[in-house]
N, CA, C and O atoms as a Maestro MAE file, in Angstrom:
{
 s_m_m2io_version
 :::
 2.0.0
}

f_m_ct {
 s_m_title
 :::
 protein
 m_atom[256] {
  # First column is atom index #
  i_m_mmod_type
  r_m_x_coord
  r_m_y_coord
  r_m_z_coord
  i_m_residue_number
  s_m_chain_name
  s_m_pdb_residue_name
  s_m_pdb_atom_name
  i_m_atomic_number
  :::
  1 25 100.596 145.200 190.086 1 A "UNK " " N  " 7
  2 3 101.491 144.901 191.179 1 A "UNK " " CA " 6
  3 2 102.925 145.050 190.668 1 A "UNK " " C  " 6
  4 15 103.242 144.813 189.502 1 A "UNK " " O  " 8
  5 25 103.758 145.453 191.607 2 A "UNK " " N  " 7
  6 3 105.177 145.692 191.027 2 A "UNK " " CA " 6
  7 2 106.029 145.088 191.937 2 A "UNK " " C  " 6
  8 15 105.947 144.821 193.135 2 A "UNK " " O  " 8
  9 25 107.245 144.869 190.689 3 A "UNK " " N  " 7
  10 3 107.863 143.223 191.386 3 A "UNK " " CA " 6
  11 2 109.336 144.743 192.446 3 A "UNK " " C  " 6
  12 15 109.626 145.804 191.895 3 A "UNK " " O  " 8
  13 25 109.840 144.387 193.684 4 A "UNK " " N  " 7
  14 3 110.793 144.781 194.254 4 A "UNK " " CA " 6
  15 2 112.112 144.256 193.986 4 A "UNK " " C  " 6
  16 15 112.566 143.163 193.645 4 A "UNK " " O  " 8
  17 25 112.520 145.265 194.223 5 A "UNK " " N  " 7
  18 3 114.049 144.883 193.807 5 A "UNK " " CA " 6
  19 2 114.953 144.430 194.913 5 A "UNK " " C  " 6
  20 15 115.507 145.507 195.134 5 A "UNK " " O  " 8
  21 25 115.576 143.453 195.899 6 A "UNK " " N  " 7
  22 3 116.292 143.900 196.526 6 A "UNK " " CA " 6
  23 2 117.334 144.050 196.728 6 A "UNK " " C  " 6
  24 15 117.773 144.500 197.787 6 A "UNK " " O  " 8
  25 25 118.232 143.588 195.414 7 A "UNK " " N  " 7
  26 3 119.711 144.098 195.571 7 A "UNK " " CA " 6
  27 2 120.273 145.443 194.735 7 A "UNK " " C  " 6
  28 15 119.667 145.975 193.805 7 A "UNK " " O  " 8
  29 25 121.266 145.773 195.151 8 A "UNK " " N  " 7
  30 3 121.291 147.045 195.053 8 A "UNK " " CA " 6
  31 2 121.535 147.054 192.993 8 A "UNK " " C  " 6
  32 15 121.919 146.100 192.317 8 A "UNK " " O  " 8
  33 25 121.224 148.185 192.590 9 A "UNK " " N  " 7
  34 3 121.580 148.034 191.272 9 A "UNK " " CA " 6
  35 2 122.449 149.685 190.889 9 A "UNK " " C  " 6
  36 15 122.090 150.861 190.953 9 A "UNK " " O  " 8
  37 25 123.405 149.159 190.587 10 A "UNK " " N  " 7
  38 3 124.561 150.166 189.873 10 A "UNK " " CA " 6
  39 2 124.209 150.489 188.411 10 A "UNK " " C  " 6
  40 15 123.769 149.832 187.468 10 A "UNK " " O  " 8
  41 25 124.712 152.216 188.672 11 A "UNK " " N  " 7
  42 3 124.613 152.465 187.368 11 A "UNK " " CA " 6
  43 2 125.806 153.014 186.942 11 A "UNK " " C  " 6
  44 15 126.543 153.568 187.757 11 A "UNK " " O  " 8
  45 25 126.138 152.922 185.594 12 A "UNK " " N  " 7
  46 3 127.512 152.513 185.060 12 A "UNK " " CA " 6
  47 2 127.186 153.499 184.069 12 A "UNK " " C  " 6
  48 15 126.125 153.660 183.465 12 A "UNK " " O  " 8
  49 25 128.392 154.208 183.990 13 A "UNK " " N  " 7
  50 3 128.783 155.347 183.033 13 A "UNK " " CA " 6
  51 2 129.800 155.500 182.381 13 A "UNK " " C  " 6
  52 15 130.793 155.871 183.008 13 A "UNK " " O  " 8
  53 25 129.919 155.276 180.931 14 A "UNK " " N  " 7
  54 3 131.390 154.801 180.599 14 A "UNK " " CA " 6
  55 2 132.254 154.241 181.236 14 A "UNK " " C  " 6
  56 15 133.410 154.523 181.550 14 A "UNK " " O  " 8
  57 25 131.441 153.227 181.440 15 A "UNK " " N  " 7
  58 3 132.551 151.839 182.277 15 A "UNK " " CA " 6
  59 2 132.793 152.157 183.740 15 A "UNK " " C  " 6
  60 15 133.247 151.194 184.358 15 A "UNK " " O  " 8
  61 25 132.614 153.216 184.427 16 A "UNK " " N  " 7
  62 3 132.388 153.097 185.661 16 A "UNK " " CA " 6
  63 2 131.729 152.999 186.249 16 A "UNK " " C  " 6
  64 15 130.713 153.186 185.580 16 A "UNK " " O  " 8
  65 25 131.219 152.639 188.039 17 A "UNK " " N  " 7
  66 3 130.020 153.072 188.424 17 A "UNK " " CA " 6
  67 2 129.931 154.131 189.079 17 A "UNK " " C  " 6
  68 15 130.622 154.690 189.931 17 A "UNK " " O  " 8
  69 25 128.698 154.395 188.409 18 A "UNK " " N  " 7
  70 3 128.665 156.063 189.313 18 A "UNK " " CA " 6
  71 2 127.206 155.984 190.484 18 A "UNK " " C  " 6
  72 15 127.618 156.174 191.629 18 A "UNK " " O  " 8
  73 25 126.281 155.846 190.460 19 A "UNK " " N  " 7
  74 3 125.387 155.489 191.395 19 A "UNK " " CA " 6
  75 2 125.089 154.344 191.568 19 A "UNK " " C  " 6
  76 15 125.446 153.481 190.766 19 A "UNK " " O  " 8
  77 25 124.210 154.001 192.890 20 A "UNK " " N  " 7
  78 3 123.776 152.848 193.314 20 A "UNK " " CA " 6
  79 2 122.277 152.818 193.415 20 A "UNK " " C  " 6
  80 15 121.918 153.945 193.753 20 A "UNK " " O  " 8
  81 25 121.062 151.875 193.242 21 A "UNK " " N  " 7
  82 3 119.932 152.280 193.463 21 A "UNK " " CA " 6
  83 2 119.533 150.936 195.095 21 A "UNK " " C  " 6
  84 15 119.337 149.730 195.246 21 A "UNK " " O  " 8
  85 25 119.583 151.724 195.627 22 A "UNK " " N  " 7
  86 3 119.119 150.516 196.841 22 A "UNK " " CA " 6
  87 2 117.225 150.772 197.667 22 A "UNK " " C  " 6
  88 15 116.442 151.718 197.746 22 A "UNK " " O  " 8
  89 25 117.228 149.226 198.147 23 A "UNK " " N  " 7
  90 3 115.197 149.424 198.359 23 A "UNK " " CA " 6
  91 2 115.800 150.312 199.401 23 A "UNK " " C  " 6
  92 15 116.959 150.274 199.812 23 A "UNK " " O  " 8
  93 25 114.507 151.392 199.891 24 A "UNK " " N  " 7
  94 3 114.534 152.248 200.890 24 A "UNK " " CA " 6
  95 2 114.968 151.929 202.049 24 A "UNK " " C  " 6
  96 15 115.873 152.457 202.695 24 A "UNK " " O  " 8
  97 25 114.032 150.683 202.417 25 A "UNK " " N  " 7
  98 3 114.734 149.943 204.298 25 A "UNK " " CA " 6
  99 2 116.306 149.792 204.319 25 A "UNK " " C  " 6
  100 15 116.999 150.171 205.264 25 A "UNK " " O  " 8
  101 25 116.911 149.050 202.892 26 A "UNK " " N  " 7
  102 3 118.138 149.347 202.802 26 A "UNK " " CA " 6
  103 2 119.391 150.078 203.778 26 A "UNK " " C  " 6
  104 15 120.204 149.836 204.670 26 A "UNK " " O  " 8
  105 25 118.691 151.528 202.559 27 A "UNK " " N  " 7
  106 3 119.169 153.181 202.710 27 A "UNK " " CA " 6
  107 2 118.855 153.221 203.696 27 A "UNK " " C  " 6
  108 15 119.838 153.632 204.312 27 A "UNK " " O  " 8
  109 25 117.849 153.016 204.560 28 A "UNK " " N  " 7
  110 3 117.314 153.852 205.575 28 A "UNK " " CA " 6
  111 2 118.284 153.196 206.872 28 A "UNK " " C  " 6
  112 15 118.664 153.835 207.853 28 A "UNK " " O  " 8
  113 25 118.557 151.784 206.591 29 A "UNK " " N  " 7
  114 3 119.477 151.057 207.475 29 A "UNK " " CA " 6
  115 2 120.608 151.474 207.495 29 A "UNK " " C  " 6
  116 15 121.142 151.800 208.555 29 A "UNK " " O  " 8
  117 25 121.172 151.548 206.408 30 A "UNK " " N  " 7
  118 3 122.416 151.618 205.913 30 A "UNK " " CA " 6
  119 2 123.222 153.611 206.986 30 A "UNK " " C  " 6
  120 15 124.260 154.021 207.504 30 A "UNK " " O  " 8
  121 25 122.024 154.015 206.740 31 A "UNK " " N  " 7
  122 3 121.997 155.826 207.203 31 A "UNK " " CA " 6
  123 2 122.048 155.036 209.169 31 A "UNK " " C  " 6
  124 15 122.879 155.274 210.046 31 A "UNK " " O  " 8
  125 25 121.469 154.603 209.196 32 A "UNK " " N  " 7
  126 3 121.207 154.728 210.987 32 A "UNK " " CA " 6
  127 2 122.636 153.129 211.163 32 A "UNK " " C  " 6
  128 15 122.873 152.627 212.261 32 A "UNK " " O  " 8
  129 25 123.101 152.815 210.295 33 A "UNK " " N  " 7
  130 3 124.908 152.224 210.903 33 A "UNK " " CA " 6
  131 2 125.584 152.914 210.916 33 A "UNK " " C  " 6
  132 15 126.550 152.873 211.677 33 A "UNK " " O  " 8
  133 25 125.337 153.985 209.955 34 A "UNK " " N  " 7
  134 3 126.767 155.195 210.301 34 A "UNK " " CA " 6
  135 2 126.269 155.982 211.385 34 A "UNK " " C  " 6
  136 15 127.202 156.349 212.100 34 A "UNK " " O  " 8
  137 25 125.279 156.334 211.733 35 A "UNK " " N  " 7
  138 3 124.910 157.113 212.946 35 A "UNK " " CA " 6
  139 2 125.393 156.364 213.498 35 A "UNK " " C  " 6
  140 15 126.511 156.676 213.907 35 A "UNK " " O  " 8
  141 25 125.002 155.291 213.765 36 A "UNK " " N  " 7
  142 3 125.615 154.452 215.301 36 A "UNK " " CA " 6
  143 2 126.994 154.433 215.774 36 A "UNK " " C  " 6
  144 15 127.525 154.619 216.869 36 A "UNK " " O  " 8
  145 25 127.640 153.986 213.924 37 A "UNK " " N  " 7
  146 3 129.181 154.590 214.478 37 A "UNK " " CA " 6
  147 2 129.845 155.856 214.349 37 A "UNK " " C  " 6
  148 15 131.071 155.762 214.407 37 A "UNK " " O  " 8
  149 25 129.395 156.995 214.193 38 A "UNK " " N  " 7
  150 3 129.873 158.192 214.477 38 A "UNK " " CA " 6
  151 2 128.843 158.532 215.661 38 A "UNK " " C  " 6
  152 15 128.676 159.745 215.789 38 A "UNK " " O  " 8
  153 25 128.219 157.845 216.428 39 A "UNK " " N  " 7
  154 3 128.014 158.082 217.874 39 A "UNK " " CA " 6
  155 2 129.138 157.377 219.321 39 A "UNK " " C  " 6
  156 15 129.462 157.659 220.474 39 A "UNK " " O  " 8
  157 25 129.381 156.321 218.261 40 A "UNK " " N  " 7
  158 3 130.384 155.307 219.331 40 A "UNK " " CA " 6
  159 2 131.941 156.124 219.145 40 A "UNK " " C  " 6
  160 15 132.740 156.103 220.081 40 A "UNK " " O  " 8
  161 25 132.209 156.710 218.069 41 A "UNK " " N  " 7
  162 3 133.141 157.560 218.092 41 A "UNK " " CA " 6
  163 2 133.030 158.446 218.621 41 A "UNK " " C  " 6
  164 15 133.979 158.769 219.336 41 A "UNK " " O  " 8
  165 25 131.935 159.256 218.581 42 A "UNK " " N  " 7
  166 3 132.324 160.531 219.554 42 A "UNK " " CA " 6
  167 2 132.099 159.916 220.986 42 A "UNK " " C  " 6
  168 15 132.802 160.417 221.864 42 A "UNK " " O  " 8
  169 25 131.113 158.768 221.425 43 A "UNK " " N  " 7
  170 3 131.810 158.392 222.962 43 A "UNK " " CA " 6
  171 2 132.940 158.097 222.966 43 A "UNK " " C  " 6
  172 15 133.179 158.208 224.169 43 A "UNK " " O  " 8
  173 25 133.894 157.779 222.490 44 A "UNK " " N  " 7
  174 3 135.071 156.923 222.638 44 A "UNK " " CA " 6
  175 2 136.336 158.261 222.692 44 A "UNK " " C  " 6
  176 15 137.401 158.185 223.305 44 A "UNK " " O  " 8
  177 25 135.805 159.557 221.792 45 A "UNK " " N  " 7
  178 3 136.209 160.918 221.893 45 A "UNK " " CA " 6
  179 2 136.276 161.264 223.095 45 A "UNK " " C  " 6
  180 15 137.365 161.592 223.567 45 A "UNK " " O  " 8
  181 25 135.107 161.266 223.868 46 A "UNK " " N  " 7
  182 3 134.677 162.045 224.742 46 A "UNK " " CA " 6
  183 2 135.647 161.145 226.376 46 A "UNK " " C  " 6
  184 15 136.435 161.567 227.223 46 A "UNK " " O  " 8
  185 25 134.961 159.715 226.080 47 A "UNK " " N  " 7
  186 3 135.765 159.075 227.094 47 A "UNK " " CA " 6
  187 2 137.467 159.537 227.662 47 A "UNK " " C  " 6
  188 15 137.891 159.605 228.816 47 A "UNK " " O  " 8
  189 25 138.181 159.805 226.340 48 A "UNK " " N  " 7
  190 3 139.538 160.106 226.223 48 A "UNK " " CA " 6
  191 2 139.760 161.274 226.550 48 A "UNK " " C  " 6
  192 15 140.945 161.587 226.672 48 A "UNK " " O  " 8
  193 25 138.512 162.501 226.851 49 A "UNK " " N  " 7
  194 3 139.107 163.847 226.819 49 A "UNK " " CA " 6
  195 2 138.743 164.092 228.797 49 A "UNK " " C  " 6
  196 15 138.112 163.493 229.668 49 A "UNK " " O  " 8
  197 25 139.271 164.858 228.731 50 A "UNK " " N  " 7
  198 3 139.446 165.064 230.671 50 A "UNK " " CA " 6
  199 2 138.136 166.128 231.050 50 A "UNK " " C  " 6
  200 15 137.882 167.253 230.622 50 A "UNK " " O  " 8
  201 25 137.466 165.302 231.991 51 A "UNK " " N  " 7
  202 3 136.855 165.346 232.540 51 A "UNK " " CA " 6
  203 2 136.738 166.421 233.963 51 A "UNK " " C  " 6
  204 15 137.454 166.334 234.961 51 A "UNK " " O  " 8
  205 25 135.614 167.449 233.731 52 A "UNK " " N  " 7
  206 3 135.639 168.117 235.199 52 A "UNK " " CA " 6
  207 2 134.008 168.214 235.236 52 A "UNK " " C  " 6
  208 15 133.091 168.174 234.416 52 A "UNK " " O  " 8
  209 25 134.191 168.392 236.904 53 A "UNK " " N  " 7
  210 3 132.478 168.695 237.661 53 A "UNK " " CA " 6
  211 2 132.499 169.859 238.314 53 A "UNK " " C  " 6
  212 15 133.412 170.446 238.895 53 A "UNK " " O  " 8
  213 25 131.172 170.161 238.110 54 A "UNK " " N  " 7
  214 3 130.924 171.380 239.502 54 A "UNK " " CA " 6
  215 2 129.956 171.241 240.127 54 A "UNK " " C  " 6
  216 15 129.113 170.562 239.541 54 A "UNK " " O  " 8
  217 25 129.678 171.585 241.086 55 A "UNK " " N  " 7
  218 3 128.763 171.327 242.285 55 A "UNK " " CA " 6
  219 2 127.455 171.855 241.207 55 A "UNK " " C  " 6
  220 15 127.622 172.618 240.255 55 A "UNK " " O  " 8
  221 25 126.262 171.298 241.586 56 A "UNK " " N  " 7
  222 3 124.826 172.095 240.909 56 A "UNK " " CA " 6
  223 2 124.849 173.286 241.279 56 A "UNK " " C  " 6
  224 15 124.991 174.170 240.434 56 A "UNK " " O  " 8
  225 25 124.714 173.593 242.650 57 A "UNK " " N  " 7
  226 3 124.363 174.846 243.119 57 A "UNK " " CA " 6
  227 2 125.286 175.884 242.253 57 A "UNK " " C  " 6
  228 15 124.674 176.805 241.714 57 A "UNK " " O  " 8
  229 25 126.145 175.844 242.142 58 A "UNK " " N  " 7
  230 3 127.362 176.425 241.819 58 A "UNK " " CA " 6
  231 2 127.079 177.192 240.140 58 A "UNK " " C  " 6
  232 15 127.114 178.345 239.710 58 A "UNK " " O  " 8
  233 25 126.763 175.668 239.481 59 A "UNK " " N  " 7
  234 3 126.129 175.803 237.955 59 A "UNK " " CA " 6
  235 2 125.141 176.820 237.850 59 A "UNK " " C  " 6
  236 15 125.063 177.807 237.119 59 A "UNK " " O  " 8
  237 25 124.298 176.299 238.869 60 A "UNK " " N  " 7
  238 3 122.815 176.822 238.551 60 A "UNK " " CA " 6
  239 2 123.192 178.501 238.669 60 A "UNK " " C  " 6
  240 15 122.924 179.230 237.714 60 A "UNK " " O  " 8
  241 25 123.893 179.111 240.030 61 A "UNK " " N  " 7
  242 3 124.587 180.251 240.388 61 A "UNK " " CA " 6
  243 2 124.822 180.878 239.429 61 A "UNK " " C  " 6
  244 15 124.670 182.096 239.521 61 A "UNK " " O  " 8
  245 25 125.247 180.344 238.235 62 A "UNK " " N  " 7
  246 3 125.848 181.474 237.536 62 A "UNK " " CA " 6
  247 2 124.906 181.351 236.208 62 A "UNK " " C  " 6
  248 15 124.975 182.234 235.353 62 A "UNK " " O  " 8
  249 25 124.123 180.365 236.068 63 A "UNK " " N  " 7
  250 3 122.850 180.316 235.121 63 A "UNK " " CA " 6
  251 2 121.885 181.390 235.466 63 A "UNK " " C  " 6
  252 15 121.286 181.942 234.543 63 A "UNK " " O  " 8
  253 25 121.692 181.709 236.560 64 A "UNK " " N  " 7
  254 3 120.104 182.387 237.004 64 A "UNK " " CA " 6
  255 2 120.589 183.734 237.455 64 A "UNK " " C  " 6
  256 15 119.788 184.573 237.867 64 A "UNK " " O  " 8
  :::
 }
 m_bond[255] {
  # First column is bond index #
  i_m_from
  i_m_to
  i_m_order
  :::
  1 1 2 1
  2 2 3 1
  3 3 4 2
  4 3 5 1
  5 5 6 1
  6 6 7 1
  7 7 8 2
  8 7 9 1
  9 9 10 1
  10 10 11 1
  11 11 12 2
  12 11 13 1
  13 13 14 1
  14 14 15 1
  15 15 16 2
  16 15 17 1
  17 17 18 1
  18 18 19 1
  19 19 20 2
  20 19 21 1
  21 21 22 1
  22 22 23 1
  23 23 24 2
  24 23 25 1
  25 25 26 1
  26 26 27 1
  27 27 28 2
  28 27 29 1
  29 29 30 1
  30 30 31 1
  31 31 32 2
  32 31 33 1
  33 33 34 1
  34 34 35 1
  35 35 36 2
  36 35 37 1
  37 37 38 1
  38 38 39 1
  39 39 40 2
  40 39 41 1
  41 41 42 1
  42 42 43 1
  43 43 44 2
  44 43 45 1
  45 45 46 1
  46 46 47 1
  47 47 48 2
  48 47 49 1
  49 49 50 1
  50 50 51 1
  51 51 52 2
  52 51 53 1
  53 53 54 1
  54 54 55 1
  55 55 56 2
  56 55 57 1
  57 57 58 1
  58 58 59 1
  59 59 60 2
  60 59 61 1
  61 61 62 1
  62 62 63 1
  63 63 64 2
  64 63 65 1
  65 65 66 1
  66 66 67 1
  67 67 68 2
  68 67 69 1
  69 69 70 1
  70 70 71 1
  71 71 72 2
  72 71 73 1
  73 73 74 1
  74 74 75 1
  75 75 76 2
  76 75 77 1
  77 77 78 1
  78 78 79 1
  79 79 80 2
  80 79 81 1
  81 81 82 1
  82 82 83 1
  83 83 84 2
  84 83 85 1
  85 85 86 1
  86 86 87 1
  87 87 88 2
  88 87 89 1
  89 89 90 1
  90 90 91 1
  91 91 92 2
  92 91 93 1
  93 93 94 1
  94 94 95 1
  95 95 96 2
  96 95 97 1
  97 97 98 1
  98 98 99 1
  99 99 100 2
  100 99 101 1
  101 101 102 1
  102 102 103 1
  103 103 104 2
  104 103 105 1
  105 105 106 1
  106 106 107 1
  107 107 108 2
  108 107 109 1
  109 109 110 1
  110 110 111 1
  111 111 112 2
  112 111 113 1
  113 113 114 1
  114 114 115 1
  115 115 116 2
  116 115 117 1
  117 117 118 1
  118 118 119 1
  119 119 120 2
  120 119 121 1
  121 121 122 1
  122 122 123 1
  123 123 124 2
  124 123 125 1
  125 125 126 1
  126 126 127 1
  127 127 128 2
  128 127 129 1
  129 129 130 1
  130 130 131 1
  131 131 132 2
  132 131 133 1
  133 133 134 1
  134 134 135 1
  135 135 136 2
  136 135 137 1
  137 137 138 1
  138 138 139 1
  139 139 140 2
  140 139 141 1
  141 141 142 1
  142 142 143 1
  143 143 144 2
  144 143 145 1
  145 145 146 1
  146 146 147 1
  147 147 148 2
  148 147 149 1
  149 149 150 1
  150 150 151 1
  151 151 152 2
  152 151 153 1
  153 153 154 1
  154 154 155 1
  155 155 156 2
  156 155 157 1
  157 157 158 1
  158 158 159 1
  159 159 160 2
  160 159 161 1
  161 161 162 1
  162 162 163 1
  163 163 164 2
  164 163 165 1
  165 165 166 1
  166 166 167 1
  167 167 168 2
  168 167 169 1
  169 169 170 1
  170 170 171 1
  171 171 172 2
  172 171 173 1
  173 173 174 1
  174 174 175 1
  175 175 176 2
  176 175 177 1
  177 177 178 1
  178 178 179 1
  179 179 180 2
  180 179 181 1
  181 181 182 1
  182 182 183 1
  183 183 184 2
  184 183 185 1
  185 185 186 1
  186 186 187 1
  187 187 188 2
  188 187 189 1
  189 189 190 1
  190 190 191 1
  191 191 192 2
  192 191 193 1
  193 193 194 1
  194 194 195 1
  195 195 196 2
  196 195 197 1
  197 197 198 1
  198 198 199 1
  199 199 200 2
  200 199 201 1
  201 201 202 1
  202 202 203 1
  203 203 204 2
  204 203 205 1
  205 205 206 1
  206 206 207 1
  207 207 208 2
  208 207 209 1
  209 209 210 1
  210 210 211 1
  211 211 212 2
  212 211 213 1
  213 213 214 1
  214 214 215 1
  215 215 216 2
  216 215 217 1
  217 217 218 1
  218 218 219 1
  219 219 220 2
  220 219 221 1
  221 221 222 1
  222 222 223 1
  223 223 224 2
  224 223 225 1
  225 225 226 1
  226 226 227 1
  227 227 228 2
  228 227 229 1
  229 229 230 1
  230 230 231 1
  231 231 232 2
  232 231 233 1
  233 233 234 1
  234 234 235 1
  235 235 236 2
  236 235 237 1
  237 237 238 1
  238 238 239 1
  239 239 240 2
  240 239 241 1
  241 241 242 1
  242 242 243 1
  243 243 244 2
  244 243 245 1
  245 245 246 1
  246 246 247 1
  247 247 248 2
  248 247 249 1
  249 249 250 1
  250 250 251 1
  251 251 252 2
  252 251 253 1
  253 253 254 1
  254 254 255 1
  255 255 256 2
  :::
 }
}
């Protein structure tokens, strides 16, 4: 049986750190908070940029 680790452990290279080792759920969390906020940014992009519509028919018209 093998014991888990769960805080993150740094690895240090002539006195600095250069990597991090984190448990997977972690990482895997850590990956889907930045998605979330480079999704709320690009709504918050999108909110700010100007907005136009066109009728469906119209769309579809020049699709088909």
């Amino acid at each position: 049986m093998s014991i888990v680790e769960t805080r993150p452990q740094i690895i240090i290279r002539n006195g600095k750190p250069q990597a991090v080792i984190l448990d997977i759920k972690k990482y895997e969390k850590l990956l889907e908070s930045i998605d979330d906020k480079e999704d709320l940014a690009e709504l918050r992009r999108i909110k700010k940029s100007k907005t136009s519509f066109r009728e469906l028919k119209n769309y579809l018209g020049k699709r088909v």
